[in-house]
N, C-alpha and C positions, 0 to 999 in steps of 0.2 A: 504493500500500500504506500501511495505516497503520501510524504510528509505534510501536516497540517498550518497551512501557514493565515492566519489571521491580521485583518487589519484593526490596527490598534488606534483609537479617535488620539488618545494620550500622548502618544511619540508622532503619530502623521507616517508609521510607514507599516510595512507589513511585516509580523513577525513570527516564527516558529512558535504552534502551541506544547508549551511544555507545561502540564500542570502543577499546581503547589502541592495536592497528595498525588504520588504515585498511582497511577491507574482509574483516576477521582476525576469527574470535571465537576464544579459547581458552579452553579448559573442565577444567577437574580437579573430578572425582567421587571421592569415597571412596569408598571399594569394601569385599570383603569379609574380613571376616577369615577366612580359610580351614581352618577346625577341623573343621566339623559342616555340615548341607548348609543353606543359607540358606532362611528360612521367606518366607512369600507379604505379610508386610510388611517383611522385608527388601528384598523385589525391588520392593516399590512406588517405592525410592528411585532404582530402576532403570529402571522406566518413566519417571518423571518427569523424571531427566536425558535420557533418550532424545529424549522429548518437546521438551527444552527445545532439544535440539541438533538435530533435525529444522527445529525454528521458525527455528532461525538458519538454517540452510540455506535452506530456503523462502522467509527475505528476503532472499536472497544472500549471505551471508554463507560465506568459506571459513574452515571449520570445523575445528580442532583437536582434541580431546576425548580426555582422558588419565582409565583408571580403573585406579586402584591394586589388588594382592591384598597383601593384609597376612597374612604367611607367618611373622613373626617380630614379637614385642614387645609384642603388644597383651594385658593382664590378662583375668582373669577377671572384673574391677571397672572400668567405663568412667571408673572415678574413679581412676583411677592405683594401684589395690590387689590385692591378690592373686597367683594364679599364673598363668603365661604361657600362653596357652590353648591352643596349640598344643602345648608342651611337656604339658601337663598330659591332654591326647587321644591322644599320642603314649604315654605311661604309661598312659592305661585300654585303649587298644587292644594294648598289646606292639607295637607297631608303630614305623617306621623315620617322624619327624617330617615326610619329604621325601616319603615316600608317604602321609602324611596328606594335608600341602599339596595333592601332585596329585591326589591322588583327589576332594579337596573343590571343587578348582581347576577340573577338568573337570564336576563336576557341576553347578556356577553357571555353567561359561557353555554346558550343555545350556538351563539355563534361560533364561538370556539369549536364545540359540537360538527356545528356543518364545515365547516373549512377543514376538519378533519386533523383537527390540532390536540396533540397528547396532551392528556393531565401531564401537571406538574407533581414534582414529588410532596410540593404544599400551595394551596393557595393562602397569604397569610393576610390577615385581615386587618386592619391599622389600628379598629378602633381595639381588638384583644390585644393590644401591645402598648397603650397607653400608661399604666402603670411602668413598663421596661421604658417606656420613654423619659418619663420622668427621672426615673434612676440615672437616664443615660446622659441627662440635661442637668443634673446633680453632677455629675462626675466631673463636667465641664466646663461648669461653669462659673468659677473661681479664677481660670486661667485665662478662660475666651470669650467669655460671654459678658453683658452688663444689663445692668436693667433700666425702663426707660417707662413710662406711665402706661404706654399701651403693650409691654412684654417683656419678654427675654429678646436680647437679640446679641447673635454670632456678631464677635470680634474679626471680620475678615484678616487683619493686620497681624494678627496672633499664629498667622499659619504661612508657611514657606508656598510663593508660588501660587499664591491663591489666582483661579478663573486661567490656568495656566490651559485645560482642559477645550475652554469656549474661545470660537475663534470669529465669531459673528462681524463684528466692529473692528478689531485690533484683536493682535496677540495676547492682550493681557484681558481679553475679555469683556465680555459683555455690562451698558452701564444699564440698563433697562432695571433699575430693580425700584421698589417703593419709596418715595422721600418721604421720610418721617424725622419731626421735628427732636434733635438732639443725638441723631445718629452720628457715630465715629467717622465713619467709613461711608459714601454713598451704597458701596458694596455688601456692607451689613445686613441680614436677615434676621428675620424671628423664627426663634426655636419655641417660644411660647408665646401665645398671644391671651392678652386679659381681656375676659368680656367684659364692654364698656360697662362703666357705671349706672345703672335705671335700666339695661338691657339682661335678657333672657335667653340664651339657647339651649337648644333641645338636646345638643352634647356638647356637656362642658364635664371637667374636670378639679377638683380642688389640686392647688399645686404649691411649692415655696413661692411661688411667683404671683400667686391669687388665682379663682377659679376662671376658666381658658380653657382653651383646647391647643393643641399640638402645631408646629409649622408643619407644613405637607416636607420638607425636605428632610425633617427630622426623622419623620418612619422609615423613611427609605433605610437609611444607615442602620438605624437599631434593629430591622427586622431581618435585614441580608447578614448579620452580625450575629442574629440570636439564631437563626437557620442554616448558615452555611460558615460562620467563624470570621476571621482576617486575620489575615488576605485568603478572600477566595480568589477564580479565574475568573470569569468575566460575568461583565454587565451590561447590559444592552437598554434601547431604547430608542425610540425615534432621536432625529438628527435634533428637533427641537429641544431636547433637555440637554442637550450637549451647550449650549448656552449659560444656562442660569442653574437649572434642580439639579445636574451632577457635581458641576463644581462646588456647590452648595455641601453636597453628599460627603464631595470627596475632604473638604474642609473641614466638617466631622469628625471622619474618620480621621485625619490625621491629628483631631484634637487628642480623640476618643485613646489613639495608639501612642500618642505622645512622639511618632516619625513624621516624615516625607511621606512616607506608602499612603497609596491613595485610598487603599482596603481592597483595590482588587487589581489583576493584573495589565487584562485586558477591559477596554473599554470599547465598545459598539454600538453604531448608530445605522440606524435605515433611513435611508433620504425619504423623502414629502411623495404624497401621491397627489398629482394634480388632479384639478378637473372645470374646464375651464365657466364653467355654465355658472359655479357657486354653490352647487346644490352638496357639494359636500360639507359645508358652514352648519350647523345646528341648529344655526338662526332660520334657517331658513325653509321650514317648513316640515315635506315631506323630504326629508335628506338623505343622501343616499347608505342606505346601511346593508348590509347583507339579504334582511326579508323584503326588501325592496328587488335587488336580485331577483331572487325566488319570484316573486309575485311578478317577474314580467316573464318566467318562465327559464331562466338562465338554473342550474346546478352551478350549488356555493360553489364545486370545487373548480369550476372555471373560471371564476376568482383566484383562486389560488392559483394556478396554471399561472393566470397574466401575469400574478404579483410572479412566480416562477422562469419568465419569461425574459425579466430585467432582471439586473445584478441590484443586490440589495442596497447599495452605496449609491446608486443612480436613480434619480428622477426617474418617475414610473407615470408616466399621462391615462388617465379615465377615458374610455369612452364607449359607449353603446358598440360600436362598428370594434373594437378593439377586443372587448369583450364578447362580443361575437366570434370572431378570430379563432377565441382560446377555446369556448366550445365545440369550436369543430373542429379542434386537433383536441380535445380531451374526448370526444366521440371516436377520433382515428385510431387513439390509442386503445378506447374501448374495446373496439371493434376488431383492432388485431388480437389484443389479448384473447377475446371470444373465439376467434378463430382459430390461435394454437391451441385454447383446451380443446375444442370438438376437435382438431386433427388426434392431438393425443389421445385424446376416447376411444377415438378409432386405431390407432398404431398400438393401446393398452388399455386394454378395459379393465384390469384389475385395478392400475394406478388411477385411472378415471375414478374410481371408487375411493381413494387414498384423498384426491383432490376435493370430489364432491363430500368427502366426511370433513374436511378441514377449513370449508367453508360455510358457513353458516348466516343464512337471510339476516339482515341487519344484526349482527354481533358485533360488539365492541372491533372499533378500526385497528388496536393492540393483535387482535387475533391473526386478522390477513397480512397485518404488518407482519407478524413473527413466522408467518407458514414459508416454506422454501423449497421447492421440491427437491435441490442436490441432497436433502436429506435422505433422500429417498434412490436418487437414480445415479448419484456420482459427482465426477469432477467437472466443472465448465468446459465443453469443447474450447480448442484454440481461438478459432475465430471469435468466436461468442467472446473469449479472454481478450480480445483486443478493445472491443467496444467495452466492457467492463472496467479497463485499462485505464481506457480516457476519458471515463466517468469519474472515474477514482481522482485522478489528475485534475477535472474541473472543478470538483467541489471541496480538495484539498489545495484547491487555490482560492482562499478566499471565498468559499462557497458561489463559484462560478456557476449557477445553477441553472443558466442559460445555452450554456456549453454539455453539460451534465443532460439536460432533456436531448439535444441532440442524439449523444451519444443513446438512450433509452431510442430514441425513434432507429435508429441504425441496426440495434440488437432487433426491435420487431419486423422489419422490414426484411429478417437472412432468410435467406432459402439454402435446402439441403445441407439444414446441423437439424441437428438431437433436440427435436422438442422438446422435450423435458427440459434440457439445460437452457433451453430457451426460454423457457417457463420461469426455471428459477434463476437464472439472473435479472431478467423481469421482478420477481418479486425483491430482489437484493435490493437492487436501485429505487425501487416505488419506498421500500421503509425509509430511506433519505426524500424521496421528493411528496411521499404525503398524499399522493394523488389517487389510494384505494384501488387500483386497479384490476385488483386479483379478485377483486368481491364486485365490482360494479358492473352493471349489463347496461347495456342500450336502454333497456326499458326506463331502468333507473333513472336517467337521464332526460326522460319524458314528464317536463315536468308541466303541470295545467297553470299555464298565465290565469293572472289572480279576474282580468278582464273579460275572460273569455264569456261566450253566449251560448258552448254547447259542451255538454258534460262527456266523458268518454263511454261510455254507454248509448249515449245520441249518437257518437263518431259509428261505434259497432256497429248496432243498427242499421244505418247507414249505408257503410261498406257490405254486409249480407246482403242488404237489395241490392248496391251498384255489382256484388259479387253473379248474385240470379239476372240481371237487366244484361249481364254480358252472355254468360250462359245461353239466353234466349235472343242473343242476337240483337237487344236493344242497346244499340250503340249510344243513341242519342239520349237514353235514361240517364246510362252510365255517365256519359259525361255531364249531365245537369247533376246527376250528386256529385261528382267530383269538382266540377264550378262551385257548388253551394258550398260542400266543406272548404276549399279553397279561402271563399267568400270566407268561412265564420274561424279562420285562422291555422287550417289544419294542413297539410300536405298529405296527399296519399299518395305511396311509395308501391306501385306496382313493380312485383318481384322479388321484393325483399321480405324477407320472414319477419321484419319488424312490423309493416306493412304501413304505418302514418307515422306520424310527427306532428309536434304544433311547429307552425311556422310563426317563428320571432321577426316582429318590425322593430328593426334599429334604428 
């Protein structure tokens, strides 16, 4: 295998992953702040870590991976400003702040769900870590910290290198952060904030500092700390907190350890998903999130494909036509894979039986991940070992995962190798790229836009008269039901055993 070489936001170049324990990766993801339901580049940051923790796995590596819900603390201003956005959802809904959290809570990891993204080893939750915050804001702040009428706030000046990390403005960092009257440092942040005087929130905390709740930058540090130690290896997140919330993190952490060490090795950001219309803003109505997806008839997982499609360090552009694209090469690849098992069915019907016991209708995505047929039938032919080769090669560069699908299309595409090993390096490569392959049919893929006017049962229907109207020589039937379904969205696919489709307008 080759060597795993990772880009590091910290240094700006690309460096050999070598972890802190032996045989260990541990991973801490920023997660979501649980207000409002996350939009479809939100969850890019979520593919990307998944990604990145598949690839550890797939070089052996036993795998850690902690993603935070941030339920308390985090502004309306990722610049330390504003009102607490959960507090602030909880007042436009009239609603109980704890049945925001959940309700936002369970809808990200529906989507986690469909994009076909592993559990973590924890999801850790901000507001159970309140009390260790405190402790952790005790320990610190005698040295770093001061206090000021509306909090606790970080001593920027107190830490080696501080905003060395964000590279937004200038090298030393980003100046975007809250002006509050009496601050040291324009750079200075609250690790505590006091609820104003004559004011009420629905989570607050008593603290040395007075009753508050937590800065959002401060869970970060204490819960990747209480989870995974320092120094772990890496950290990820959109490009966006490379700015303001890691440098924040990492000034902590260096409080917390009394070094330089930032607390973790590697630092990692996925660039911004464009999209030019707006509708990915939250302001902005119906915005675009995953069930929006669905509801025009797309499978999450060609979502996943496009975010797959670009390198994670690069601007990735939205668009209906784009997104269409990735469906019909995530239909290509469907559609080979279907067609090596029915060959192999036939070249081995015992092992057909091995195959069909090992897949199982909607079972956890861990299942198909871990099935392989060389368990079964042997070593990878050569051929098949070259496209494997330069799979291996692209996504231990920097998880090249653009270069990586190639290489998958290359392996389905051979003729005259050993199906079987065709099969299972197929499933090698899919447990890196996420994309379910080994369990999905066409059918799956079929999915009823939320708009439509006629049910799949109407479709059936349907096609049984236009199937007798042809029988009988009624040409002209035939094709007035096939104009009508047309008309009401549908495609019928004469000669194919899948036999219709909804046809998508982009």
């Amino acid at each position: 295998m080759s060597e795993l070489k990772l880009f590091n936001s910290l240094t700006r170049q690309l460096e050999t992953f070598t972890p802190v324990h032996a045989g260990e990766a541990r991973v801490y993801t920023c997660g979501p702040t649980v207000y409002n339901y996350p939009h479809i580049g939100n969850m890019r940051a979520y593919v990307f870590a998944d990604t990145l923790g598949r690839v550890l796995s797939y070089k052996g590596y036993k795998l850690t991976h902690v993603i935070n819900i941030t339920d308390v603390g985090h502004l309306t201003d990722d610049a330390d400003a504003g009102e607490d956005k959960m507090e602030k959802m909880a007042a436009e809904k009239a609603q109980s702040i704890w049945d925001i959290a959940r309700h936002y809570t369970e809808a990200y990891w529906e989507d986690i769900k469909a994009l076909n993204i592993r559990q973590p080893a924890h999801w850790s939750i901000a507001t159970d870590y309140v009390p260790a915050m405190i402790d952790y804001a005790k320990s610190i702040a005698d040295k770093h910290c001061y206090e000021l009428e509306s909090g606790l706030y970080f001593d920027t000046a107190t830490v080696a290198h501080y905003g060395a990390l964000a590279r937004a403005k200038t090298e030393d960092g980003e100046g975007r952060i809250e002006e509050v009257e009496g601050k040291r440092n324009a750079a200075d942040f609250a690790i505590w904030r006091k609820t104003p005087a004559g004011e009420t929130r629905q989570m607050e905390w008593d603290s040395p500092w007075g009753k508050g709740a937590p800065g959002w930058h401060l869970e970060c540090s204490v819960m990747s700390e209480a989870l995974l130690g320092l120094p772990f290896d890496i950290h990820t997140g959109g490009i966006d907190h490379r700015e303001i919330h890691h440098p924040n993190e990492i000034a902590q952490n260096q409080a917390r350890c009394g070094s330089d060490h930032s607390g973790a090795r590697f630092w990692m950001h996925n660039n911004f998903l464009i999209e030019r219309s707006g509708k990915m803003s939250k302001s902005s109505g119906e915005f675009l999130r995953v069930q929006l997806l669905i509801d025009k008839g797309f499978h999450p997982l060609a979502y996943r494909l496009m975010c797959l499609q670009a390198h994670y360090r690069s601007e990735l552009e939205f668009s209906w036509e784009g997104l269409q694209a990735a469906f019909v090469r995530l239909k290509r690849m469907v559609m080979g894979v279907t067609n090596l098992k029915a060959r192999h069915a036939e070249l081995n019907p015992r092992h057909a039986e091995l195959v069909s016991a090992s897949i199982v209708p909607n079972a956890p995505t861990v299942e198909a991940d871990t099935w392989t047929l060389n368990q079964v039938q042997g070593d990878v032919a050569a051929v098949i070992m070259a496209s494997v080769n330069d799979f291996d090669t692209a996504i231990a560069d920097d998880l090249n995962t653009a270069i990586a699908i190639t290489a998958l299309e290359t392996i389905l595409a051979l003729k005259k190798v050993d199906v079987a090993d065709q099969l299972a390096a197929i499933a090698d490569i899919d447990s890196v790229l996420g994309l379910n392959l080994m369990a999905l049919t066409r059918k799956d893929l079929r999915i009823r836009p939320k708009g439509s006017i006629i049910t799949e049962d109407e479709i059936e229907t349907a096609l049984a008269a236009r199937t007798e109207a042809r029988a009988a020589k009624d040409f002209a039937k035939s094709d007035a039901i096939r104009d009508d379904l047309m008309a009401k969205g549908v495609e019928v696919m004469d000669g194919d055993p899948l036999g219709w489709d909804w046809k998508l307008d982009v």
